[in-house]
C-alpha positions in Angstrom: 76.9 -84.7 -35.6 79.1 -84.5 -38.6 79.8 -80.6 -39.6 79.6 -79.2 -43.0 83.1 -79.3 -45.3 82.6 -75.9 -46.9 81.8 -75.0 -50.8 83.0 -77.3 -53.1 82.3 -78.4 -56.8 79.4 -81.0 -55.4 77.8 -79.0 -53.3 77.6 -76.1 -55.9 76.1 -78.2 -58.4 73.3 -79.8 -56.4 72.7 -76.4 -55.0 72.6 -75.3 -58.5 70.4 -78.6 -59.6 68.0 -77.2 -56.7 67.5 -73.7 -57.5 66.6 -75.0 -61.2 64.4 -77.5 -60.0 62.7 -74.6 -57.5 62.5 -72.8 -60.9 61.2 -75.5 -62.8 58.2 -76.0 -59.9 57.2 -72.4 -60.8 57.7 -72.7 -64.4 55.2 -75.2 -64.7 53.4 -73.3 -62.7 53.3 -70.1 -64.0 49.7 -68.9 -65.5 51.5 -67.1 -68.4 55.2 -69.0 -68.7 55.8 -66.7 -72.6 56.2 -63.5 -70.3 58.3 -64.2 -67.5 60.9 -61.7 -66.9 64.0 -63.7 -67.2 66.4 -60.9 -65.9 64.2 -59.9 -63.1 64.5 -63.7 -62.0 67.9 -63.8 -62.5 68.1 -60.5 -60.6 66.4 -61.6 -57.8 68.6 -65.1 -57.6 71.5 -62.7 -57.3 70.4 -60.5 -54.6 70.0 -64.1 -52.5 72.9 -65.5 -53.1 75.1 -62.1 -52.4 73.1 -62.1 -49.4 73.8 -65.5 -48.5 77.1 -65.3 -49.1 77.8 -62.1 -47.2 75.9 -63.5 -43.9 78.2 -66.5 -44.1 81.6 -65.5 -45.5 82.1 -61.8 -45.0 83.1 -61.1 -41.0 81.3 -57.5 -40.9 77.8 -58.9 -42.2 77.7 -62.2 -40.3 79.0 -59.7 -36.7 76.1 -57.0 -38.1 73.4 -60.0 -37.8 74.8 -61.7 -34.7 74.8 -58.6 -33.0 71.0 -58.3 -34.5 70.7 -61.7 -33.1 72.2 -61.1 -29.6 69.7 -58.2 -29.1 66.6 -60.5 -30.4 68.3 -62.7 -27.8 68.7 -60.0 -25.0 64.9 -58.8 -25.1 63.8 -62.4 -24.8 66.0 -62.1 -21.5 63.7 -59.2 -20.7 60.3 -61.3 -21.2 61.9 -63.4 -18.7 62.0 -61.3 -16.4 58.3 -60.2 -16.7 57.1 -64.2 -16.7 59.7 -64.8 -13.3 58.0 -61.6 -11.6 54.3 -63.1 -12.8 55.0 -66.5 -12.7 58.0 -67.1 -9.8 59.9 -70.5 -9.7 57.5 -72.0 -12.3 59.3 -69.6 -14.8 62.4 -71.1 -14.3 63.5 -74.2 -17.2 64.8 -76.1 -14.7 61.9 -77.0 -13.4 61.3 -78.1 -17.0 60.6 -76.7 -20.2 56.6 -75.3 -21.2 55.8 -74.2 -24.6 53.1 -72.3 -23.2 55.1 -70.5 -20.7 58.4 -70.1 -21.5 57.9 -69.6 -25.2 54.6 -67.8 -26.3 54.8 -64.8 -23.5 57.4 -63.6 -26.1 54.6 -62.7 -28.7 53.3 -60.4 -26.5 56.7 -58.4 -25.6 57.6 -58.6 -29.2 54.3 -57.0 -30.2 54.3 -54.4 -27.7 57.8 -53.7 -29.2 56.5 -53.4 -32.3 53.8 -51.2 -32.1 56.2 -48.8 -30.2 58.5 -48.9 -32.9 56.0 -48.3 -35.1 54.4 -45.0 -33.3 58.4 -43.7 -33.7 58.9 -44.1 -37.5 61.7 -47.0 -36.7 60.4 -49.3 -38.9 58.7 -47.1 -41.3 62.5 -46.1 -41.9 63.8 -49.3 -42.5 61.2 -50.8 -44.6 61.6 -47.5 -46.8 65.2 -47.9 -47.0 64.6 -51.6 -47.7 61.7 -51.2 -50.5 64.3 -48.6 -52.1 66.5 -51.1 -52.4 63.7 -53.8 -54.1 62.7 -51.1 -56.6 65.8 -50.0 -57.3 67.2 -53.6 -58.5 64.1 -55.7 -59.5 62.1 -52.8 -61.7 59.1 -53.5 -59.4 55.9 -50.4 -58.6 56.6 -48.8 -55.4 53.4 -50.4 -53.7 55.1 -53.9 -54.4 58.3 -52.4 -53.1 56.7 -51.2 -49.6 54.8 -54.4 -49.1 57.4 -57.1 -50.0 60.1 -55.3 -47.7 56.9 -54.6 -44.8 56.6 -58.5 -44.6 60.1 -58.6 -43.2 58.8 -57.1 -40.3 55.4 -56.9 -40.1 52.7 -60.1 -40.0 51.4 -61.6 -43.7 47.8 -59.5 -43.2 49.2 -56.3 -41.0 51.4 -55.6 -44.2 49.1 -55.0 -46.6 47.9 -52.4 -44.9 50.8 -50.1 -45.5 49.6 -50.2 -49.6 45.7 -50.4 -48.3 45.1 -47.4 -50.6 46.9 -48.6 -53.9 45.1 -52.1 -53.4 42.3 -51.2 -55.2 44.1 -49.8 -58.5 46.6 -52.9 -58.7 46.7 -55.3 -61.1 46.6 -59.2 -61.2 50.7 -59.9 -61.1 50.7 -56.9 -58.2 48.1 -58.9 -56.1 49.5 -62.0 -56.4 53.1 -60.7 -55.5 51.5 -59.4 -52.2 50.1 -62.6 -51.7 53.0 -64.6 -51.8 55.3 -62.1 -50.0 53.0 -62.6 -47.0 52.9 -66.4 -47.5 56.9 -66.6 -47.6 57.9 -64.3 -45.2 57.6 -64.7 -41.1 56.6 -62.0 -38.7 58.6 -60.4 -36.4 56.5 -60.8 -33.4 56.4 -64.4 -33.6 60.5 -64.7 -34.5 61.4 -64.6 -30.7 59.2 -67.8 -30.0 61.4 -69.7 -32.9 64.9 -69.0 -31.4 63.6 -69.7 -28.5 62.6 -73.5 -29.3 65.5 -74.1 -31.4 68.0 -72.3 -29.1 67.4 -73.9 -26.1 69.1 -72.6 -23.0 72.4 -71.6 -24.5 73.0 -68.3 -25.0 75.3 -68.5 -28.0 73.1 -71.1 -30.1 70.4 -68.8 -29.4 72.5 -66.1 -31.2 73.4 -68.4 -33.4 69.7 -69.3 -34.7 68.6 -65.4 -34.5 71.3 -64.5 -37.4 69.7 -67.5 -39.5 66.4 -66.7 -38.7 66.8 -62.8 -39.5 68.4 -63.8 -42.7 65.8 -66.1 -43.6 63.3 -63.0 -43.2 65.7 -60.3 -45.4 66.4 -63.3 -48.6 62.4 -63.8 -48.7 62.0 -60.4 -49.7 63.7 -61.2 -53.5 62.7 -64.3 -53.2 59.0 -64.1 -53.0 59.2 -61.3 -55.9 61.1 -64.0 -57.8 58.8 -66.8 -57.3 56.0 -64.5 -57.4 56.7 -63.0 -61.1 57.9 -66.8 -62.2 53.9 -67.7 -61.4 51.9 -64.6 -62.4 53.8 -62.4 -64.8 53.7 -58.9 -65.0 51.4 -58.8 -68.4 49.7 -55.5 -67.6 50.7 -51.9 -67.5 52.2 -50.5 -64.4 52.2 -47.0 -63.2 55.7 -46.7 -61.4 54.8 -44.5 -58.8 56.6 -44.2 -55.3 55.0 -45.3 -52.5 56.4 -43.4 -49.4 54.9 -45.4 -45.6 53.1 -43.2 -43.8 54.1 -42.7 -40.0 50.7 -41.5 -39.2 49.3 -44.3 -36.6 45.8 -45.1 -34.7 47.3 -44.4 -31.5 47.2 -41.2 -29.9 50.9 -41.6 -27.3 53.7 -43.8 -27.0 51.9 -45.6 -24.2 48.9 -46.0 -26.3 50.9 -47.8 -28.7 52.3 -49.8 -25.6 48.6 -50.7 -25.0 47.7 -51.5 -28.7 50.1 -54.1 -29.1 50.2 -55.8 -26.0 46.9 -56.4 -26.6 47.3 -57.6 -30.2 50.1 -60.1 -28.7 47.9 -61.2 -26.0 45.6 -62.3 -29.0 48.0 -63.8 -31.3 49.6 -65.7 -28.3 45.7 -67.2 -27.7 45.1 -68.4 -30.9 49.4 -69.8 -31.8 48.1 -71.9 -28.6 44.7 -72.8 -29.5 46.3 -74.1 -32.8 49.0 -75.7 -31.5 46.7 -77.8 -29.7 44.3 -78.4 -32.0 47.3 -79.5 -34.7 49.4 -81.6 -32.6 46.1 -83.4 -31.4 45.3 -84.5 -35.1 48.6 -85.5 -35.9 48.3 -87.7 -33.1 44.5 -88.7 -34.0 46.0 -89.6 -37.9 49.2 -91.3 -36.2 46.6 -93.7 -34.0 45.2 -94.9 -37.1 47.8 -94.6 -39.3 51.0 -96.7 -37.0 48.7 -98.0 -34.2 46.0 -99.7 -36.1 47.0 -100.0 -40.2 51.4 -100.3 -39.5 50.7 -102.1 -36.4 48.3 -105.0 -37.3 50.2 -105.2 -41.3 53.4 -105.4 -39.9 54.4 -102.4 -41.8 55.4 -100.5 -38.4 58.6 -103.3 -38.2 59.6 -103.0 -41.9 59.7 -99.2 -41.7 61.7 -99.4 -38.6 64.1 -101.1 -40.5 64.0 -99.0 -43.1 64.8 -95.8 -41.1 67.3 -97.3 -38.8 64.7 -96.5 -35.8 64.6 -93.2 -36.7 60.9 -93.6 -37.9 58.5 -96.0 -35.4 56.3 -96.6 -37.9 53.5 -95.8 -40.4 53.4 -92.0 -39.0 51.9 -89.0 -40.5 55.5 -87.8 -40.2 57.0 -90.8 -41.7 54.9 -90.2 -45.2 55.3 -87.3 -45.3 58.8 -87.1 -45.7 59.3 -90.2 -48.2 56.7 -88.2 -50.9 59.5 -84.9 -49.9 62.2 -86.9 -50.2 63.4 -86.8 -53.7 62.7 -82.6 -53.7 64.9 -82.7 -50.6 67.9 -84.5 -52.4 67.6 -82.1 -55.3 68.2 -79.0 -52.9 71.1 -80.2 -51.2 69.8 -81.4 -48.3 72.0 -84.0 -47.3 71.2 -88.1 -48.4 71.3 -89.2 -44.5 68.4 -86.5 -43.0 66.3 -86.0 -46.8 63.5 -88.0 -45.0 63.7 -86.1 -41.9 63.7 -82.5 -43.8 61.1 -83.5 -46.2 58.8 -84.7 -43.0 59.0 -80.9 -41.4 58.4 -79.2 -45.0 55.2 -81.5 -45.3 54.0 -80.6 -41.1 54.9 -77.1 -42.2 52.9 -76.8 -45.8 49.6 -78.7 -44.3 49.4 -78.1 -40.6 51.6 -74.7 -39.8 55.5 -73.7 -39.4 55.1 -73.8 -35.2 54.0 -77.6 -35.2 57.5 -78.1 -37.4 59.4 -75.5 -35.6 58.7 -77.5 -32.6 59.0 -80.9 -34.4 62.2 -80.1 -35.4 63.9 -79.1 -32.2 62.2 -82.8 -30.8 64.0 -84.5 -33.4 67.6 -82.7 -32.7 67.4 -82.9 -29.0 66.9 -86.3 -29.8 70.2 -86.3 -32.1 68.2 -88.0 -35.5 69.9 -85.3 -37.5 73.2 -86.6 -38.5 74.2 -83.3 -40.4 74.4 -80.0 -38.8 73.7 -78.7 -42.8 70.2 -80.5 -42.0 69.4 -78.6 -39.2 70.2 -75.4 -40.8 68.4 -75.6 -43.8 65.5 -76.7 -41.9 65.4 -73.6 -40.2 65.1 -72.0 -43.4 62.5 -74.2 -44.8 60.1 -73.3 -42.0 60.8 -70.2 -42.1 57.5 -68.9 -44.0 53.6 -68.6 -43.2 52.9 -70.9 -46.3 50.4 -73.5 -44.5 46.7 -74.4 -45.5 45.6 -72.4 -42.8 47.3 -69.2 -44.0 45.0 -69.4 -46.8 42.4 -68.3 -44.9 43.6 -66.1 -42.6 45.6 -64.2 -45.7 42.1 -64.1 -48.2 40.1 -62.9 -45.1 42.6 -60.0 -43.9 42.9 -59.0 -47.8 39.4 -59.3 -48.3 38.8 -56.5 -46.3 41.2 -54.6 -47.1 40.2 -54.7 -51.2 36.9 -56.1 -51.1 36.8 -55.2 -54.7 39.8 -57.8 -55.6 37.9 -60.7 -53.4 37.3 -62.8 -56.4 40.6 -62.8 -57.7 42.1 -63.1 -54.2 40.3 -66.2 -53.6 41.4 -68.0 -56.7 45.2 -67.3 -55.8 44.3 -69.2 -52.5 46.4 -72.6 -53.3 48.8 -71.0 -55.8 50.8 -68.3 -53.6 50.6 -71.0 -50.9 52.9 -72.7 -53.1 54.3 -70.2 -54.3 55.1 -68.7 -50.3 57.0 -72.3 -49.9 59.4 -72.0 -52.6 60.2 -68.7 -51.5 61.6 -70.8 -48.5 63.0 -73.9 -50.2 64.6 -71.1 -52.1 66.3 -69.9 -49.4 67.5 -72.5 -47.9 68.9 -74.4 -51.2 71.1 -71.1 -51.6 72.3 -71.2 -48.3 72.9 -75.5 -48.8 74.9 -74.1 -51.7 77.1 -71.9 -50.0 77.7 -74.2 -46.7 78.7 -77.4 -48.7 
């Protein structure tokens, strides 16, 4: 696999081609393009690319967030040794590798985790600190502060419910931002299951993927304010108030907590699986009729084979896919020899979910299609986002309760902060293409 050559004058201006045409997506967009904040957006680019370039160039960040990732790494070490005590040898990979057994458990830990955390103040701390930070630099209301920094951590419908109070008095722009911010950010309960699929066994690519992964989280926060105020501009008043998170919790002891979220994980882990399934069997369903009976009996299945160099056996769901991606891919950086193959997990990710393309993608680099290592990184920041059609639903039904009141306006951002949640990520990951070279 051929390695990245650093930043150099190419590689800055496609990165720089990308973030225009990410910008230009929006623009055209944007239900009010007149007032768009210019300086917030350019704010918000900054923030990113700082970021970016302080993961990857400056020693103290990038040990801070492989440390991060080496503890992420350690407690999946620690679910192990619950699934070896429940499960005995069949817990062991060398008897061969089970998403269902050896990656979803982790949800549950992860969530327990969280919910203790939670019941301390931890992360009402940090996402404080963090939303201080956001209001401080990007002239947002506190509320949009708390709930774009929340989403780092928390799920896209259990963060709204640290501003479930100010819902009701926010305006259109406000709405949408949370919307968005819960479309392009990841959860993290779930982030353990992702470094586990992409980091395999080795301990030190596993490290490796939890410091991408956790920056992906941190440079969505800007990002989705960005993206968000590019497609519904702030046009009303705001009252600037400041939103402090309330430690106050449903459960009564640290152990209750415990309880709470085991029992959330055990649900979440139930329906990732149920979906999973249910995904990965119609991609197979529109791959039978798709290569099996149209490419096969056409002879379009040989031509594209050709085409792809084997990489592609025929007239997939994957295959299209990524040639409508394609040109996007080129104009972010991604490099000419995998566009196709980063374009395909974008499309899996946007209209099935991020877990079918998580997994996708670690199929396609064990198998060693990727010819860049660039490719594989930027991929992980691609996925790295709840923007999927099924999100829709999930997101306007959680925030439908939580602001029945706002259920008509809610419902008609549906498709828009879907798209908007993806450019968040392409956003992302063309800054950190940039950067890489």
């Amino acid at each position: 696999m051929k390695q990245t050559l650093g930043f150099n004058f190419e590689s800055g201006l496609r990165g720089l081609l990308g973030m225009l045409a990410v910008v230009g997506v929006a623009f055209l967009m944007s239900y009010d393009r007149k007032r768009i904040d210019w300086k917030l957006v350019a704010t918000g680019l900054c923030l990113q690319l700082l970021f970016a370039l302080a993961v990857l160039h400056i020693p103290l960040v990038g040990n801070v967030f492989e440390w991060l990732g080496g503890g992420f790494v350690k407690l999946m070490d620690f679910t192990h040794e619950g699934l070896v005590f429940l499960l005995g040898p069949y817990a062991l990979r060398s008897n061969g590798f089970s998403f269902l057994l050896h990656s979803l458990p982790m949800v549950i830990f992860f969530s327990a985790l969280v919910s203790l955390f939670y019941y301390w103040g931890i992360i009402q701390r940090v996402v404080n600190a963090f939303s201080w930070v956001l209001r401080r630099f990007m002239n947002i209301s506190g509320s949009e502060g708390l709930v774009s920094a929340g989403n780092v951590f928390l799920g896209m419908t259990e963060s709204p419910v640290l501003i479930k109070n100010y819902l009701p008095a926010m305006n259109r722009s406000e709405v949408f931002l949370v919307l968005v911010s819960g479309m392009g950010t990841i959860a993290g309960s779930v982030m353990g299951i992702y470094i586990g699929m992409l980091g395999g066994e080795d301990p030190m690519t596993r490290v490796l993927f939890a410091k991408y992964l956790l920056s992906a989280s941190l440079m969505a926060a800007p990002g989705a304010i960005v993206i968000a105020k590019i497609l519904c501009p702030q046009t009303e008043p705001v009252s600037d108030r400041i939103v402090q998170m309330e430690r106050v919790t449903q459960q009564s002891t640290a152990l209750d907590a415990i309880s709470a979220g085991t029992f959330t994980g055990v649900k979440l882990m139930v329906n990732i699986a149920a979906m999973l399934l249910v995904f990965i069997a119609l991609v197979a369903l529109a791959n039978y009729v798709t290569q099996d009976v149209i490419g096969k009996y056409t002879g379009i299945n040989d031509w594209i084979i050709r085409f792809t160099d084997g990489k592609s056996t025929g007239l997939t769901f994957q295959f299209m896919v990524g040639l409508i991606l394609s040109p996007f891919m080129w104009l972010i950086g991604v490099p000419l020899d995998d566009i196709m193959l980063v374009g395909s997990l974008l499309g899996q990710k946007t209209i099935l979910n991020e877990f079918v393309a998580y997994f996708q993608m670690q199929e396609w680099k064990e198998a060693g299609l990727f010819v860049y290592e660039k490719s594989i990184i930027m991929s992980t920041y691609i996925l790295c986002g709840f923007a999927n059609i099924s999100s829709i639903g999930i997101l306007l039904g959680g925030m439908g309760v939580l602001a029945p009141e706002k259920q008509h306006m809610i419902t008609r951002f549906g498709f828009p902060t879907m798209i908007g949640g993806a450019l968040v990520s392409v956003m992302s990951a063309t800054i950190i293409g940039m950067i890489m070279g």
